[in-house]
KELO-515523 format. One record per residue (C-alpha): chain; y, z, x. Coordinates in pm, 1 decimal, padded with zeros to 6 digits, m for minus. Layout:
REM residues N
REC  chain        c2        c3        c1
REC      A         Y         Z         X
...
END
This chain:
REM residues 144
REC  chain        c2        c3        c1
REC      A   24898.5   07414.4   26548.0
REC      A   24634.7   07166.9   26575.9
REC      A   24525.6   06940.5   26310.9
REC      A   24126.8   06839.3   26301.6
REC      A   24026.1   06527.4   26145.7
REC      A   23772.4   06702.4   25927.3
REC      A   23998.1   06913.2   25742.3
REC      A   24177.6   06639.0   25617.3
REC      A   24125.9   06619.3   25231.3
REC      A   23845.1   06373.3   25121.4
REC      A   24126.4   06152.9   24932.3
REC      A   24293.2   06122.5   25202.8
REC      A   24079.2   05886.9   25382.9
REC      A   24019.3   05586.2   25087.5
REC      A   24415.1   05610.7   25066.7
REC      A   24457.2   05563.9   25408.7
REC      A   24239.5   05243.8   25436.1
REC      A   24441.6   05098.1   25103.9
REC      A   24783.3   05196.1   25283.3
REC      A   24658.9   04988.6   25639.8
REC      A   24501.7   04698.1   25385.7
REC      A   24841.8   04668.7   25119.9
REC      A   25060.3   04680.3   25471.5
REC      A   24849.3   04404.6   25592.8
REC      A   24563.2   04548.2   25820.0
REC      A   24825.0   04470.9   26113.3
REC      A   24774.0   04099.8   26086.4
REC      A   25093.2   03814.7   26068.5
REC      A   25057.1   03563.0   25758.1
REC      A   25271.0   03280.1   25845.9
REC      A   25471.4   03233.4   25535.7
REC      A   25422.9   02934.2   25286.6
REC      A   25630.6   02721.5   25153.2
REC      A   25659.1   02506.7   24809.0
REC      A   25859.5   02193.8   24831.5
REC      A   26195.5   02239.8   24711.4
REC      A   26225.6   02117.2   24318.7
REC      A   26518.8   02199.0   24048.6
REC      A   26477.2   02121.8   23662.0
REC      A   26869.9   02192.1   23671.0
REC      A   26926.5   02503.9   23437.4
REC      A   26603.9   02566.5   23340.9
REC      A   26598.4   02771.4   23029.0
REC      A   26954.3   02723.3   22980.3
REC      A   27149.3   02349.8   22871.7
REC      A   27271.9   02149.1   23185.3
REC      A   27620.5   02058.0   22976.7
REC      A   27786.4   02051.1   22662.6
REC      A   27668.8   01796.8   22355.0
REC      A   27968.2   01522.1   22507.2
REC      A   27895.9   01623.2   22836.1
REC      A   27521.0   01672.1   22885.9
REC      A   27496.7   01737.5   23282.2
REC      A   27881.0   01883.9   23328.5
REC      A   27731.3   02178.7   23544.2
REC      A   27394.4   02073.6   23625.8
REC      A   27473.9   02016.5   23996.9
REC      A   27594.5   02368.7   23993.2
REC      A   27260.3   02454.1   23874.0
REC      A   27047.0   02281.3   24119.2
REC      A   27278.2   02460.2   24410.3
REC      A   27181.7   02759.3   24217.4
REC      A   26779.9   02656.7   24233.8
REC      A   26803.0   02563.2   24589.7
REC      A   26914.3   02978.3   24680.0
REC      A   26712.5   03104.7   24427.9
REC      A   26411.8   02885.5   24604.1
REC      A   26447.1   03031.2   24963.7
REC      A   26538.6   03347.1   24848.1
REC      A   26721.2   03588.9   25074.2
REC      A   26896.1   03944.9   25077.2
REC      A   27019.1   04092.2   24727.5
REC      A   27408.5   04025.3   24856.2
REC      A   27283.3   03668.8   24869.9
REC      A   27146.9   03633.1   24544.7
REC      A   27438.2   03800.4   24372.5
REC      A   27644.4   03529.4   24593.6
REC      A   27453.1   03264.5   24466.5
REC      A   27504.6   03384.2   24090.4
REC      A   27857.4   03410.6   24131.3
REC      A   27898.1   03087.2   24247.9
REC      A   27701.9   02949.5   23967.9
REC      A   27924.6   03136.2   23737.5
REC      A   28259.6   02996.2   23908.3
REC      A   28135.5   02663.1   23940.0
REC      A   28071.3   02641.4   23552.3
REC      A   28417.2   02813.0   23478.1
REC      A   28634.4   02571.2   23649.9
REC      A   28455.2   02322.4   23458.5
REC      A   28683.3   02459.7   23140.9
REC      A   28345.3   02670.1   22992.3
REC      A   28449.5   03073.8   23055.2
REC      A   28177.1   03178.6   22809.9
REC      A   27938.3   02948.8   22900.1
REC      A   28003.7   03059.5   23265.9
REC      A   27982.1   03412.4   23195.7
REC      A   27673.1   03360.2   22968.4
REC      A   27461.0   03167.9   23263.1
REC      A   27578.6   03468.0   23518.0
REC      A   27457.8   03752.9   23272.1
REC      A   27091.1   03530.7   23186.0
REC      A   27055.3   03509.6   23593.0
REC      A   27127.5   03817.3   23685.4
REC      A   26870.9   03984.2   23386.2
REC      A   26596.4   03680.5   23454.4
REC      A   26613.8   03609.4   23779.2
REC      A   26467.9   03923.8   23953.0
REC      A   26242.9   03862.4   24216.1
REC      A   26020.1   04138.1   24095.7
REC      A   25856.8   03900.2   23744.5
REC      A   25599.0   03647.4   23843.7
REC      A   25844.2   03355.8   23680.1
REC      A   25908.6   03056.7   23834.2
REC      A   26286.1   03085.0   23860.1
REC      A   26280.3   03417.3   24048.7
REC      A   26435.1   03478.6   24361.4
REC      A   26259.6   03358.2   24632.1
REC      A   26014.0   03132.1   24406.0
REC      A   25978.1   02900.3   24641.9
REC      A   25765.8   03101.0   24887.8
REC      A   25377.4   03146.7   24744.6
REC      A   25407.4   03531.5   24885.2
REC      A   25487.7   03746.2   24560.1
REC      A   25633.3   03984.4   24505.4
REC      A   25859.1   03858.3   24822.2
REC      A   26146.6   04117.1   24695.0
REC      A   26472.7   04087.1   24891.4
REC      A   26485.5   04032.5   25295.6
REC      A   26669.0   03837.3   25502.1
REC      A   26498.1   03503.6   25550.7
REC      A   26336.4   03509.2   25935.9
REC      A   26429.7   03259.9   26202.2
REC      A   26085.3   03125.5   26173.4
REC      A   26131.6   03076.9   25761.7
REC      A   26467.8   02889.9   25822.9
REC      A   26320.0   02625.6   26022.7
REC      A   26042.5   02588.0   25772.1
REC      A   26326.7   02568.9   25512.9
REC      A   26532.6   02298.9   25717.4
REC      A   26208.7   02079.8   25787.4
REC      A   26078.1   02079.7   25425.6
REC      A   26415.3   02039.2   25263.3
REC      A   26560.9   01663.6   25225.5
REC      A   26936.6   01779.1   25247.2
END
């Protein structure tokens, strides 16, 4: 059976062009980078009233992985160890609160700016490994 170009339905063609232009139009874009920045919890308190930054390092760990993105097995990683950070800090709720608002918020799929991956300007970036090329971007930008 032989197929003949002109017998290919007429929307077939304009959807065609849109799949080679959405996929890129076989072209590279070298990723971009933000610098990496942390506001420490974000939307969410960095401590308790007596202890006003107990797990904010915890957070800005959590900022830096949610910056450079990764797989979905990292991000779940990364949420957990926010989580257990703030729990053996005495604050189960509190711990388990954060975990639940991270999980829910931080998709990578909303345009916010504590997303996974937010640190790249390529949105949606979804969930990939991060390339060789991306981790030396990573290492040169970062100051740690």
């Amino acid at each position: 059976m032989k197929i003949r170009l002109g017998k290919i339905p007429v929307a077939i063609g304009p959807l065609l062009m849109l799949f080679v232009c959405v996929t890129g139009c076989g072209t590279k874009i070298t990723p971009q980078l933000h610098p990496f920045e942390s506001d420490g919890c974000s939307s969410f308190p960095d401590g308790t009233a007596s202890e006003p930054v107990l797990w904010r390092d915890d957070c800005v760990v959590h900022d830096y992985a949610y910056w450079k993105g990764g797989t979905w097995k990292e991000r779940r990683d990364a949420d957990r160890k926010l989580r257990d950070g703030i729990r053996r800090k005495g604050k189960p709720v509190i711990a388990q609160l954060a975990y639940v608002g991270v999980r829910v918020g931080g998709t990578p799929w909303l345009p916010t700016p504590w997303r996974w991956g937010f640190g790249w300007h390529e949105f949606p970036r979804g969930y990939r490994p991060v390339s060789l090329d991306e981790w030396l971007m990573i290492k040169k930008i970062t100051p740690f």
